[in-house]
TORZA-594143 format. One line per field, with one value per residue: x, y, z of N, C-alpha, C in turn; residue number from 1. Coordinates in nm, 3 decimals, always signed. Example, Ala and Ser with C-alpha at 12.3 -4.5 7.8 and 13.67 -1.06 7.14 Angstrom:
2
neast	(+1.319_+1.285)
nnorth	(-0.569_-0.225)
nup	(+0.780_+0.708)
caeast	(+1.230_+1.367)
canorth	(-0.450_-0.106)
caup	(+0.780_+0.714)
ceast	(+1.320_+1.290)
cnorth	(-0.330_+0.003)
cup	(+0.780_+0.787)
num	(1_2)
***
This chain:
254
neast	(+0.267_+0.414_+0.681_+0.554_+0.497_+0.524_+0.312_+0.208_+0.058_-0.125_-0.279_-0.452_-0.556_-0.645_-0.900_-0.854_-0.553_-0.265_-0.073_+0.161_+0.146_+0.043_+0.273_+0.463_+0.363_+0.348_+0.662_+0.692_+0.567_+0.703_+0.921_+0.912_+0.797_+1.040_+1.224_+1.140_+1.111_+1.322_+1.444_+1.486_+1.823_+1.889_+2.027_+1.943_+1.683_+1.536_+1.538_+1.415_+1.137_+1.063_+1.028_+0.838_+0.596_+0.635_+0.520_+0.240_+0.232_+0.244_+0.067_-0.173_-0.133_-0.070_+0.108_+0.141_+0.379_+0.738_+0.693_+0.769_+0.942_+0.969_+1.101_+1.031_+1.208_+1.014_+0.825_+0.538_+0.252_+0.183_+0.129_+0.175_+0.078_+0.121_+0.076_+0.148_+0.280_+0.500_+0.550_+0.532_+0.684_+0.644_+0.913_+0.749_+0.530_+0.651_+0.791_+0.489_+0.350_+0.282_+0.340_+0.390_+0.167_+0.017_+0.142_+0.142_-0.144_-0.199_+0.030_-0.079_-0.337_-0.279_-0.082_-0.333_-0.462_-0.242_-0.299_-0.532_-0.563_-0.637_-0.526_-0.416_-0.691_-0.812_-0.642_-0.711_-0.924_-0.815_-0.803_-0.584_-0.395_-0.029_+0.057_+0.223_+0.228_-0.040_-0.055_+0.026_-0.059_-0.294_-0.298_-0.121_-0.162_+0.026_-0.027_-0.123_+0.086_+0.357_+0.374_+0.186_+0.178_+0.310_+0.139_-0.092_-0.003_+0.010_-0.252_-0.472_-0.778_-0.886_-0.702_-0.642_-0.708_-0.920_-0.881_-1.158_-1.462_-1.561_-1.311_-1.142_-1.301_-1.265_-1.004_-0.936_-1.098_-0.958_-0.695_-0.744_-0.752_-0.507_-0.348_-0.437_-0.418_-0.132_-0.079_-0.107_-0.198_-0.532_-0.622_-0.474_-0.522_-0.765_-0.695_-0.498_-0.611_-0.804_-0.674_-0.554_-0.790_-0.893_-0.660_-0.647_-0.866_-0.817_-0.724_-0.416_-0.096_+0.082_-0.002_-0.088_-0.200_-0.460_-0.585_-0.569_-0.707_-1.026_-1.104_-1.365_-1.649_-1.808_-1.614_-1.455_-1.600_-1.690_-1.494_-1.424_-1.648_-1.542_-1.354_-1.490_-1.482_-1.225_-0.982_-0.696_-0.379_-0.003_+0.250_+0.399_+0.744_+0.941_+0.897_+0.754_+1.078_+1.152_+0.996_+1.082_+1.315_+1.290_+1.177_+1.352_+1.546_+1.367_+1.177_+1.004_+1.155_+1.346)
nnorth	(-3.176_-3.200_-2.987_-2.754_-2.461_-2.383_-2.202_-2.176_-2.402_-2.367_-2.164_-2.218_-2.425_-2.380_-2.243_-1.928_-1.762_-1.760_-1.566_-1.558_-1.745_-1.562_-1.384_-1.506_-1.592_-1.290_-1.278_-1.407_-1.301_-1.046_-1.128_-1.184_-0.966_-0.790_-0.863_-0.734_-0.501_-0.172_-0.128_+0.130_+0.176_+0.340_+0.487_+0.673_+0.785_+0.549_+0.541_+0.760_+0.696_+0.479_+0.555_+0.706_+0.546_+0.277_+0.492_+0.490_+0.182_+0.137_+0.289_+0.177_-0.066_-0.310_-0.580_-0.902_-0.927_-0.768_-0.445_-0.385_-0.116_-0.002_+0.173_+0.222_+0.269_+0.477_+0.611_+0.628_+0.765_+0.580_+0.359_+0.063_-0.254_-0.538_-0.872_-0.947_-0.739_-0.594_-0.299_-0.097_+0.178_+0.430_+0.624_+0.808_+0.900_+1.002_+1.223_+1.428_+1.380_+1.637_+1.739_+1.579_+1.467_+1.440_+1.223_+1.025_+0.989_+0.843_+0.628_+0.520_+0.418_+0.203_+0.017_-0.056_-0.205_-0.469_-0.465_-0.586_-0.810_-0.787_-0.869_-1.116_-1.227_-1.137_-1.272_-1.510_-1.581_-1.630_-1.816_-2.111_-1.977_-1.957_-1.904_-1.667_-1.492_-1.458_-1.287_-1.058_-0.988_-0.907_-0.721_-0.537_-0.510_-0.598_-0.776_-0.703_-0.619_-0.654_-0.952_-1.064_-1.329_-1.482_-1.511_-1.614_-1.879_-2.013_-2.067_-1.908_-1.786_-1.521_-1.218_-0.989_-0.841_-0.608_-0.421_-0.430_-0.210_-0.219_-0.316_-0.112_+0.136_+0.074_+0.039_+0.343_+0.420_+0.300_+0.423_+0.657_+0.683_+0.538_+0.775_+1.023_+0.904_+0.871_+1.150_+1.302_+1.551_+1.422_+1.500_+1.505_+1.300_+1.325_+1.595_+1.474_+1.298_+1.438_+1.636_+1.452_+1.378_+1.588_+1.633_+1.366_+1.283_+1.191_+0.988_+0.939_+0.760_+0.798_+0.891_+0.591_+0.594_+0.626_+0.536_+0.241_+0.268_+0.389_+0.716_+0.864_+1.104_+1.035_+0.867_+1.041_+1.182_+1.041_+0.975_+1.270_+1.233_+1.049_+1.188_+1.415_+1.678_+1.696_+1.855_+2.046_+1.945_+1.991_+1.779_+1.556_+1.624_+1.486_+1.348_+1.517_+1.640_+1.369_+1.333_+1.590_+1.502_+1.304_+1.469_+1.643_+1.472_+1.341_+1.508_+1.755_+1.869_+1.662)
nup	(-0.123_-0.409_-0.533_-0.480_-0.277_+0.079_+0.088_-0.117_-0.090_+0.092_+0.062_-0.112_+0.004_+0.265_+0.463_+0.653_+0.722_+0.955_+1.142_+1.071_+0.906_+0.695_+0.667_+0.552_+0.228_+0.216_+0.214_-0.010_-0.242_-0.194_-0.296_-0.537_-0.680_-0.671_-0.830_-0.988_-0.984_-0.950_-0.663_-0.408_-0.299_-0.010_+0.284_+0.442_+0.324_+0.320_+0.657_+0.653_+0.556_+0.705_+0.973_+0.980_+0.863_+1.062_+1.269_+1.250_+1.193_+1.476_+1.606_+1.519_+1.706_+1.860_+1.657_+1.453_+1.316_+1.232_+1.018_+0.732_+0.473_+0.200_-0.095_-0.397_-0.733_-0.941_-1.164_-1.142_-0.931_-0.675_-0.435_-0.243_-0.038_+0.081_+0.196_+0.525_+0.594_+0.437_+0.266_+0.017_-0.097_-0.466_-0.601_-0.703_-0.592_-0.345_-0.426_-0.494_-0.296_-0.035_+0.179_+0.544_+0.628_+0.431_+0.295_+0.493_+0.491_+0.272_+0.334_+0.554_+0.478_+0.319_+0.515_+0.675_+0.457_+0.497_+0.740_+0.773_+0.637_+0.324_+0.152_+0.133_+0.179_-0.067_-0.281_-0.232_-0.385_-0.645_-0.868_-0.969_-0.986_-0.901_-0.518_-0.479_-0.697_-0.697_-0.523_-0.567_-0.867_-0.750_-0.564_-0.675_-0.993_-1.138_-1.329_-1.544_-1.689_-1.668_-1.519_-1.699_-1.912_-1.742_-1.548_-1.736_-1.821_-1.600_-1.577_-1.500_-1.380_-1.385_-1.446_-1.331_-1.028_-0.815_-0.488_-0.329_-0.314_-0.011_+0.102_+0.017_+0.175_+0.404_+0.462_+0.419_+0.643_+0.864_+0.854_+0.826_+1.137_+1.204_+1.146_+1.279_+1.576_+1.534_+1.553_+1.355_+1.098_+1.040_+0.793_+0.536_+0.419_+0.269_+0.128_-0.064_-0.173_-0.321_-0.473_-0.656_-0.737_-0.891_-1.067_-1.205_-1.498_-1.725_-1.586_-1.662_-1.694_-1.513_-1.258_-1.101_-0.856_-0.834_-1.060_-0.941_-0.664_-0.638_-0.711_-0.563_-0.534_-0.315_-0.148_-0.053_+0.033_+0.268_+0.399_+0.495_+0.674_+0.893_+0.977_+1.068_+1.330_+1.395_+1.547_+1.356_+1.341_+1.326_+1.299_+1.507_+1.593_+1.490_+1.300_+1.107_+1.019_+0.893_+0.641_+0.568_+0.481_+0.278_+0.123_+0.039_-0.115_-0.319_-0.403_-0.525_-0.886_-0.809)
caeast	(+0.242_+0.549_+0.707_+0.470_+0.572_+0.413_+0.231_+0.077_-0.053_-0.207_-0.327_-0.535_-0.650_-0.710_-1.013_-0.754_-0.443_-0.234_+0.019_+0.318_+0.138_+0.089_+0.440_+0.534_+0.327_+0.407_+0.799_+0.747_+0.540_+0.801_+1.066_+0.873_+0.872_+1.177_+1.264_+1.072_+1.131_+1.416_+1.461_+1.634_+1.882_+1.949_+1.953_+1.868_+1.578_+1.483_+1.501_+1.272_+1.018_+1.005_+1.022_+0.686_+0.556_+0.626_+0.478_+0.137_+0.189_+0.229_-0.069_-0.289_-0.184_+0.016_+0.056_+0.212_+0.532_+0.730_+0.629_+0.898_+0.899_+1.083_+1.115_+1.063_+1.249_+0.932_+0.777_+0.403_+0.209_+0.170_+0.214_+0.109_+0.132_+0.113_+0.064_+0.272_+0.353_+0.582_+0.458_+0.656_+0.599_+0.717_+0.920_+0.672_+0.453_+0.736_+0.790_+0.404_+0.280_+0.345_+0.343_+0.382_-0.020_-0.032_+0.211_+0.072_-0.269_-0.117_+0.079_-0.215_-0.438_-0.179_-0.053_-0.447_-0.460_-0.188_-0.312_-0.691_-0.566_-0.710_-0.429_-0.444_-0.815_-0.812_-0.539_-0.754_-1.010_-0.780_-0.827_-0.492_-0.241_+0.002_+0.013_+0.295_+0.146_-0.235_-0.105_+0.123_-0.168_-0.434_-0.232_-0.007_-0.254_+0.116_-0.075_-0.174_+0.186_+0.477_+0.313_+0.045_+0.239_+0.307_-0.080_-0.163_+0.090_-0.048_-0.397_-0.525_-0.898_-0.866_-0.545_-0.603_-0.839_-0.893_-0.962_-1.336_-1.509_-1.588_-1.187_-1.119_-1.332_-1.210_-0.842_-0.948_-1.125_-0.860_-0.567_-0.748_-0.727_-0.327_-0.293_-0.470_-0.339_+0.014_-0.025_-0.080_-0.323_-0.607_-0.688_-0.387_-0.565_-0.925_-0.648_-0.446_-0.727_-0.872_-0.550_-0.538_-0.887_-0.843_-0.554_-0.684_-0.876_-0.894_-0.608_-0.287_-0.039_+0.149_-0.135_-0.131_-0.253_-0.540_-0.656_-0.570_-0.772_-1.097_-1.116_-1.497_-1.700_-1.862_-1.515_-1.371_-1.696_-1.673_-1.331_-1.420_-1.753_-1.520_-1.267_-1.596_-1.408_-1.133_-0.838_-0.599_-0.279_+0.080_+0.310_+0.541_+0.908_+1.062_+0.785_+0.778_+1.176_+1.158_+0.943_+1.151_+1.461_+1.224_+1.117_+1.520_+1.569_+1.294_+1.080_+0.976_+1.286_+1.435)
canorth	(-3.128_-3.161_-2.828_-2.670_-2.363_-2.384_-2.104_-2.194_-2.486_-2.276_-1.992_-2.326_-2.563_-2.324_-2.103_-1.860_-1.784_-1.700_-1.452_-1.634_-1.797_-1.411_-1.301_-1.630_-1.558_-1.200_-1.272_-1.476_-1.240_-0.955_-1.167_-1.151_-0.838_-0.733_-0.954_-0.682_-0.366_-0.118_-0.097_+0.225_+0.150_+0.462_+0.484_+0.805_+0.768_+0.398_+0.513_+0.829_+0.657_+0.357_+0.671_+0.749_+0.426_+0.282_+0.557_+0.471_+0.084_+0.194_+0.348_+0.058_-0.095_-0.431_-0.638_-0.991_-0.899_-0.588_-0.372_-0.316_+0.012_-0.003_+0.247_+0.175_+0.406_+0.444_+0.766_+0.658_+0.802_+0.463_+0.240_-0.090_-0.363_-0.743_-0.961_-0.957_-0.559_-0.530_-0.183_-0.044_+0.328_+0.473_+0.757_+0.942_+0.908_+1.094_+1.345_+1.423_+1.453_+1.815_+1.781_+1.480_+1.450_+1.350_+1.068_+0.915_+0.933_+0.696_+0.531_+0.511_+0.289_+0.069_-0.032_-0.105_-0.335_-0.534_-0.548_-0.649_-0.880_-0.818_-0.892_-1.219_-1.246_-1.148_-1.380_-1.656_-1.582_-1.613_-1.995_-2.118_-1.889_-2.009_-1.812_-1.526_-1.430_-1.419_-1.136_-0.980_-0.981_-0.841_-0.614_-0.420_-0.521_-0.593_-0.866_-0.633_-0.645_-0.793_-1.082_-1.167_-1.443_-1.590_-1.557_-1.726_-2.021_-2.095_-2.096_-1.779_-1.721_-1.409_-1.202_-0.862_-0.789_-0.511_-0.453_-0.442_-0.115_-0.225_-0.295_+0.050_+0.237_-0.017_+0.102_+0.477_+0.468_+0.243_+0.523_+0.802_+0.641_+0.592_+0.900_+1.085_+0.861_+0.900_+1.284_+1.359_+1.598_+1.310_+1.571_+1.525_+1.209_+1.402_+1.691_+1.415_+1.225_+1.582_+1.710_+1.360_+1.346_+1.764_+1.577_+1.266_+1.357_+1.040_+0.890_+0.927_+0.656_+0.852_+0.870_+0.504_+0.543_+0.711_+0.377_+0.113_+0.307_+0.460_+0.860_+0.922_+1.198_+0.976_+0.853_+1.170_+1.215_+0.906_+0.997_+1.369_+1.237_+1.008_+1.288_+1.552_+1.831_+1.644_+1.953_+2.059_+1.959_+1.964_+1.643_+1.529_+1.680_+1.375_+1.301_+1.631_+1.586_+1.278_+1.353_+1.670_+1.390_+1.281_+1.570_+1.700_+1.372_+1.279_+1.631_+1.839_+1.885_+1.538)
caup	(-0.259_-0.428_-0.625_-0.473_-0.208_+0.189_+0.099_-0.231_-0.033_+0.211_+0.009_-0.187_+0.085_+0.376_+0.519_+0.702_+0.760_+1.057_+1.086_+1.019_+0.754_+0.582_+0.675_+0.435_+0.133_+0.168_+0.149_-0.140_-0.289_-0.198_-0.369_-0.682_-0.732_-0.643_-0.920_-1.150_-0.981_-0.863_-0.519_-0.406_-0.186_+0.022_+0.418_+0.476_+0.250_+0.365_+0.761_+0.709_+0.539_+0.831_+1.081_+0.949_+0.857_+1.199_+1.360_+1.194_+1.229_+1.620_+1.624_+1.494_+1.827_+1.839_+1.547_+1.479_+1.259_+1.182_+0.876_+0.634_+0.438_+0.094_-0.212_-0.543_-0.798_-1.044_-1.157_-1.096_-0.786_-0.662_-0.314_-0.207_+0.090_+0.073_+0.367_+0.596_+0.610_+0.334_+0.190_-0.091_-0.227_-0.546_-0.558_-0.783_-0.461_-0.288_-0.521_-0.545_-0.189_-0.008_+0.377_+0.649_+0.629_+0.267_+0.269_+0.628_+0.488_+0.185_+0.407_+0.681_+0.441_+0.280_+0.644_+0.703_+0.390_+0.508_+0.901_+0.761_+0.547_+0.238_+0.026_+0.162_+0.122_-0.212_-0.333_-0.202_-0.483_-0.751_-0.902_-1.101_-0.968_-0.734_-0.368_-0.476_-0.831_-0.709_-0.472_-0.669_-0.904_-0.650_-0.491_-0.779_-1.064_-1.233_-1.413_-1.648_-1.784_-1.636_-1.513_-1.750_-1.928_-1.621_-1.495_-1.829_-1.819_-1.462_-1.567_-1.418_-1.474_-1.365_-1.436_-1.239_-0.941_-0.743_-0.357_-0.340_-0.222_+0.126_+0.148_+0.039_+0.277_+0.552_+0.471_+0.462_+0.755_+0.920_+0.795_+0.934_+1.304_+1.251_+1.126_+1.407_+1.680_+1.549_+1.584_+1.207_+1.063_+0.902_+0.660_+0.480_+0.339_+0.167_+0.054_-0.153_-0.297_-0.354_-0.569_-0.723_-0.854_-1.010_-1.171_-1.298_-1.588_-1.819_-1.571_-1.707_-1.625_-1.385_-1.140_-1.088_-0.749_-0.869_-1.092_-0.819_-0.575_-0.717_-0.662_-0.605_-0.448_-0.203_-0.114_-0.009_+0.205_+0.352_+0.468_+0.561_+0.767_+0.914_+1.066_+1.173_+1.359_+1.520_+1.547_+1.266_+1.412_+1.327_+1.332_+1.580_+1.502_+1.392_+1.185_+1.020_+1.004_+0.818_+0.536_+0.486_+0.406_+0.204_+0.034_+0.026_-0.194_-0.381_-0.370_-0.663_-0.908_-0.818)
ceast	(+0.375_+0.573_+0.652_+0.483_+0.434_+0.318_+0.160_-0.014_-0.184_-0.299_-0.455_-0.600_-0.698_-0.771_-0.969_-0.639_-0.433_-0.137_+0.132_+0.268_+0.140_+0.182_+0.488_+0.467_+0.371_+0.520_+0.756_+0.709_+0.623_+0.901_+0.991_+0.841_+0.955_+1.257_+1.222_+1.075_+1.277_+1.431_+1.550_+1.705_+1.936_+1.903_+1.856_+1.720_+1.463_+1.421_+1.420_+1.154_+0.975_+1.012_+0.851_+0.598_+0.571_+0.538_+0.327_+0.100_+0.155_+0.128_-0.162_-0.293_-0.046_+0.038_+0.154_+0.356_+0.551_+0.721_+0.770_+0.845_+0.980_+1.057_+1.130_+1.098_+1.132_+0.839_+0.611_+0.350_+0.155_+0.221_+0.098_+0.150_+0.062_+0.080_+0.151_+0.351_+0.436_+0.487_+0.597_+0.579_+0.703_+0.774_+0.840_+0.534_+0.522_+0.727_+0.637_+0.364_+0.334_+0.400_+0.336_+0.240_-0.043_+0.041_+0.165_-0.033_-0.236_-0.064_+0.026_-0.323_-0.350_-0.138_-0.168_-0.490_-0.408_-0.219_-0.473_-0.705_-0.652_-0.615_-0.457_-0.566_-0.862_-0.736_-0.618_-0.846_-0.956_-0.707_-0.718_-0.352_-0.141_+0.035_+0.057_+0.247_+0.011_-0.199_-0.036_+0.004_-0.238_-0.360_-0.171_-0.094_-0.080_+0.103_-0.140_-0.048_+0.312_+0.450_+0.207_+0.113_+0.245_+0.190_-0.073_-0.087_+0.048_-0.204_-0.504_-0.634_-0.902_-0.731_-0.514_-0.726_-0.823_-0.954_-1.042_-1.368_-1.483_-1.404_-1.110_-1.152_-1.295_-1.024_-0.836_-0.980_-0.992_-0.712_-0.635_-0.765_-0.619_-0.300_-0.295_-0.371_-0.191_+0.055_-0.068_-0.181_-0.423_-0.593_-0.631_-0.491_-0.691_-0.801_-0.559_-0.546_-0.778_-0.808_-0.575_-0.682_-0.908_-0.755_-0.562_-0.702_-0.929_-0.733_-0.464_-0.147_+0.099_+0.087_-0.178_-0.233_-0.388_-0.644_-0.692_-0.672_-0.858_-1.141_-1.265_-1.544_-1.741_-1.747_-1.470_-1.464_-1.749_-1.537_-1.366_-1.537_-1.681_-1.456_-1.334_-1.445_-1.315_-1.044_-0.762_-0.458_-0.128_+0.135_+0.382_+0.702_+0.928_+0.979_+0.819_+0.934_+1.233_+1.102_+1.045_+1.302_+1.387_+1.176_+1.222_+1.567_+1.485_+1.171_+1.076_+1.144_+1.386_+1.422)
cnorth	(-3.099_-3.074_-2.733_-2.569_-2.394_-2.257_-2.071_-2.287_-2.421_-2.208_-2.116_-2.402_-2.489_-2.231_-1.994_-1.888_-1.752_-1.595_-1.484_-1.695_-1.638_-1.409_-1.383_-1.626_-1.434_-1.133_-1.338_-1.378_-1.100_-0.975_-1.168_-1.046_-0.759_-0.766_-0.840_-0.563_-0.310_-0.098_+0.014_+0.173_+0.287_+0.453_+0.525_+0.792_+0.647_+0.468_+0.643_+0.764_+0.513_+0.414_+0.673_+0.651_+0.351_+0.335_+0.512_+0.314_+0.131_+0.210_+0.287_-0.019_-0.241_-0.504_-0.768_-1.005_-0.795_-0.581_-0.371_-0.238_+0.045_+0.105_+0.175_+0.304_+0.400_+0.583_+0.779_+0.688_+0.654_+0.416_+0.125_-0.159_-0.467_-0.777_-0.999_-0.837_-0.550_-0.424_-0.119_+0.102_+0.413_+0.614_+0.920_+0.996_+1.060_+1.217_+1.437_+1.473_+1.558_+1.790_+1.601_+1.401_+1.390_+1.185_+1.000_+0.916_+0.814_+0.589_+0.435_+0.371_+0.220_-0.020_-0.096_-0.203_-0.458_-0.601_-0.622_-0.727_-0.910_-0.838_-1.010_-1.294_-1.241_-1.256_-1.486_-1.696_-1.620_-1.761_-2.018_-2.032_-1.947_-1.859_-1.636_-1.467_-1.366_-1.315_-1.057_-0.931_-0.863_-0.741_-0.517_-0.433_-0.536_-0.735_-0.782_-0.595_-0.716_-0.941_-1.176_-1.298_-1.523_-1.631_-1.674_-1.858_-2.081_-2.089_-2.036_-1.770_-1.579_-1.380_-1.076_-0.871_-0.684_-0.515_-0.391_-0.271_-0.082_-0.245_-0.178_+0.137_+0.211_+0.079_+0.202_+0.473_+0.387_+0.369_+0.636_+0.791_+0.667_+0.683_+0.992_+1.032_+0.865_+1.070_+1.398_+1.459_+1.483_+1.400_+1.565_+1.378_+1.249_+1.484_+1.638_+1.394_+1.338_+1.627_+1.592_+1.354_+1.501_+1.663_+1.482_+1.274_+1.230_+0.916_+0.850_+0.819_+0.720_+0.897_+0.684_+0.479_+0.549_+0.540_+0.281_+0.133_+0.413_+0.568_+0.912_+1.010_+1.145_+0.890_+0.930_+1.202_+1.131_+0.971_+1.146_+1.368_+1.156_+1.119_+1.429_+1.656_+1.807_+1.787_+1.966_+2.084_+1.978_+1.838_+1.610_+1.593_+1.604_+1.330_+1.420_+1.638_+1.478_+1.268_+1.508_+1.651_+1.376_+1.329_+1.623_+1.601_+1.303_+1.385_+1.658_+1.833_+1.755_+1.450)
cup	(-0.327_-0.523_-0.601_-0.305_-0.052_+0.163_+0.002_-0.183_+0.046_+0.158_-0.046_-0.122_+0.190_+0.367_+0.543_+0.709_+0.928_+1.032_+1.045_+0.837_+0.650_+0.547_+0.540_+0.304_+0.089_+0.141_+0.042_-0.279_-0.366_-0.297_-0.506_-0.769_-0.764_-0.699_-1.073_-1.112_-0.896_-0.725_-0.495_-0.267_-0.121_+0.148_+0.467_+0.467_+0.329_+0.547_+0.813_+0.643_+0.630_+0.953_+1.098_+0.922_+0.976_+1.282_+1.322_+1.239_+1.396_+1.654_+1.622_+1.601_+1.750_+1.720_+1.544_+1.437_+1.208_+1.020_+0.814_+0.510_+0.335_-0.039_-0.357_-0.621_-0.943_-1.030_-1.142_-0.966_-0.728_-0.530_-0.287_-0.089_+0.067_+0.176_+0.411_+0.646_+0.545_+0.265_+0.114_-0.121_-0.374_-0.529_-0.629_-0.680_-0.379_-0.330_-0.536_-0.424_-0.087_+0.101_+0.391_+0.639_+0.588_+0.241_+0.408_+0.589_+0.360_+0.233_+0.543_+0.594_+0.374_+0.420_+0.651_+0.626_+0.450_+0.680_+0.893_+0.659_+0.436_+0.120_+0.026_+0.101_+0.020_-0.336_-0.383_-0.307_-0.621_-0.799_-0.999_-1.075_-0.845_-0.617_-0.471_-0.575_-0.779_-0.611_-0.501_-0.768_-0.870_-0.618_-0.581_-0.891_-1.144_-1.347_-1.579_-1.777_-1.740_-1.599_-1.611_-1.852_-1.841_-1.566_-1.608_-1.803_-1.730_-1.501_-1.533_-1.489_-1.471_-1.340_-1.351_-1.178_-0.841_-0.597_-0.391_-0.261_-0.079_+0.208_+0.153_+0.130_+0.413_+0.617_+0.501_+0.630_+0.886_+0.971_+0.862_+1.037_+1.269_+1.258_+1.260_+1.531_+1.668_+1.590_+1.466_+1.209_+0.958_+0.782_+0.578_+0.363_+0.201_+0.080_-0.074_-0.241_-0.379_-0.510_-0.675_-0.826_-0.946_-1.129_-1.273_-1.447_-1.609_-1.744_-1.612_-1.637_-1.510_-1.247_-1.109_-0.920_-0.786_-0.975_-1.038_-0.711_-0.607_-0.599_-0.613_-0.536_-0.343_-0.117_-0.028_+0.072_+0.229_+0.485_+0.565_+0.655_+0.867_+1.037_+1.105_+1.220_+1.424_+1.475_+1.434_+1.360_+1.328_+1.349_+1.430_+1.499_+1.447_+1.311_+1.056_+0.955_+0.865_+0.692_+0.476_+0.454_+0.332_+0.065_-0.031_-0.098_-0.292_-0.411_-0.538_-0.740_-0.914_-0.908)
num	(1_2_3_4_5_6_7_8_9_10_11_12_13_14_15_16_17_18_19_20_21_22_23_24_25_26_27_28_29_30_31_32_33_34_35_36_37_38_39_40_41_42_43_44_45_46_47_48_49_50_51_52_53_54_55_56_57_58_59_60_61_62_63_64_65_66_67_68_69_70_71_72_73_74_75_76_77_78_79_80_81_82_83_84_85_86_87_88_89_90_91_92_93_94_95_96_97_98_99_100_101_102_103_104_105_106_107_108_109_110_111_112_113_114_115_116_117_118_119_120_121_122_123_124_125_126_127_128_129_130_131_132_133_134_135_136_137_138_139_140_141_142_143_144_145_146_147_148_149_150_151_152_153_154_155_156_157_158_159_160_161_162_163_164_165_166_167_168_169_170_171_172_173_174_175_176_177_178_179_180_181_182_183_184_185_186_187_188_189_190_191_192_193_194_195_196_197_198_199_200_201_202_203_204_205_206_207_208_209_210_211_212_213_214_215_216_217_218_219_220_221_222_223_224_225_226_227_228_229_230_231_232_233_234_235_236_237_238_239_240_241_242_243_244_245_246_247_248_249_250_251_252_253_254)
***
């Protein structure tokens, strides 16, 4: 198919992928963003949030390629993952959630997107786009403005889609295994969404997570029938540790 990328072919002629094939949509994908957003570059920063992110992939058990764990400098409460384990979070994310808990239950179902390929799966729906757009698209909904020129020019019947219900509660319930099995307190996940939907209101665009991923009552007890009476624990040190780099640099005030 000439001009045309191994992984727009793919994303267009095939049933499934494999994992290599992800990993390769979700660099191309990566690179198209990263084309439209800040990246912070900061170690410190970078190697506590793949401290904690790590510890979570870990937990899910083996997987076919490593996660990478990147910062965006952007003031909406907002994170995402592609295929392939690229997961990005903004630092208004950072700034926003309190304790270790709250950002591994965020970081607990984004990881789970990207290992239950529904970025992927969603992509595949999206007729006219080539591979990296339709999950750029699906995944960030950044079709709604940086991209939508480009959707249209390619033909896009659809220019934004969202993961489906049944992918949401997949991710939750997915995220409150890592969490647990990494050590975390789950609860940290109900006490975000919790704060987040008080906050909402009519949605203000600094709550993007809060749009991308719908807040509902039957949500939150989904999630809290999910984690029954398991223990209120504490984190691992270096866990706890790492979010308070985190918090030192990107916390309230920053």
């Amino acid at each position: 198919m000439p001009g045309a990328s191994v992984a727009s072919a793919l994303l267009l002629s095939a049933c499934a992928m494999d994992a290599r094939e992800e990993r390769t949509l979700g660099a191309e994908a990566a690179a198209e963003i990263e084309r439209r957003v800040e990246i912070v570059r900061d170690p410190a920063g970078e190697q506590a949030l793949e401290t904690i992110g790590t510890a979570l992939v870990e937990a899910g058990g083996g997987v076919a390629y490593p996660y990478a764990f990147r910062i965006v400098r952007d003031s909406t409460v907002n994170a995402f993952a592609l295929p392939g384990g690229f997961v990005y979070v903004h630092t208004g994310l950072l700034r926003t959630t309190r304790d270790v808990s709250e950002l591994a239950g965020v970081l607990g179902h984004e990881v789970a997107h990207a290992r239950l390929s529904h970025g992927a799966r969603q992509a595949r729906k999206q007729e006219g786009l080539s591979a990296a757009v339709a999950v750029v698209c699906v995944v960030t909904g950044f079709c709604d403005s940086g991209l939508s020129q480009m959707a249209v020019n390619l033909g896009a019947g659809v220019l934004t889609a969202r993961f489906s219900r049944t992918d949401e509660l997949q991710a939750d319930s997915a995220g409150i295994e890592y969490t647990t099995r990494a050590g975390i307190d789950p609860r940290g996940m109900v006490r975000f969404f919790e704060r987040l939907r008080e906050q909402s209101g009519s949605v203000p665009t600094y709550l993007e997570w809060v749009s991308t991923h719908p807040i509902e009552d039957t949500r939150i007890a989904s999630a809290e029938r999910l984690i029954g009476v398991r223990t209120n624990r504490g984190a691992p040190t270096k866990l706890e540790a790492a979010f308070n780099v985190l918090h030192t640099r990107y916390g309230v005030g920053r």
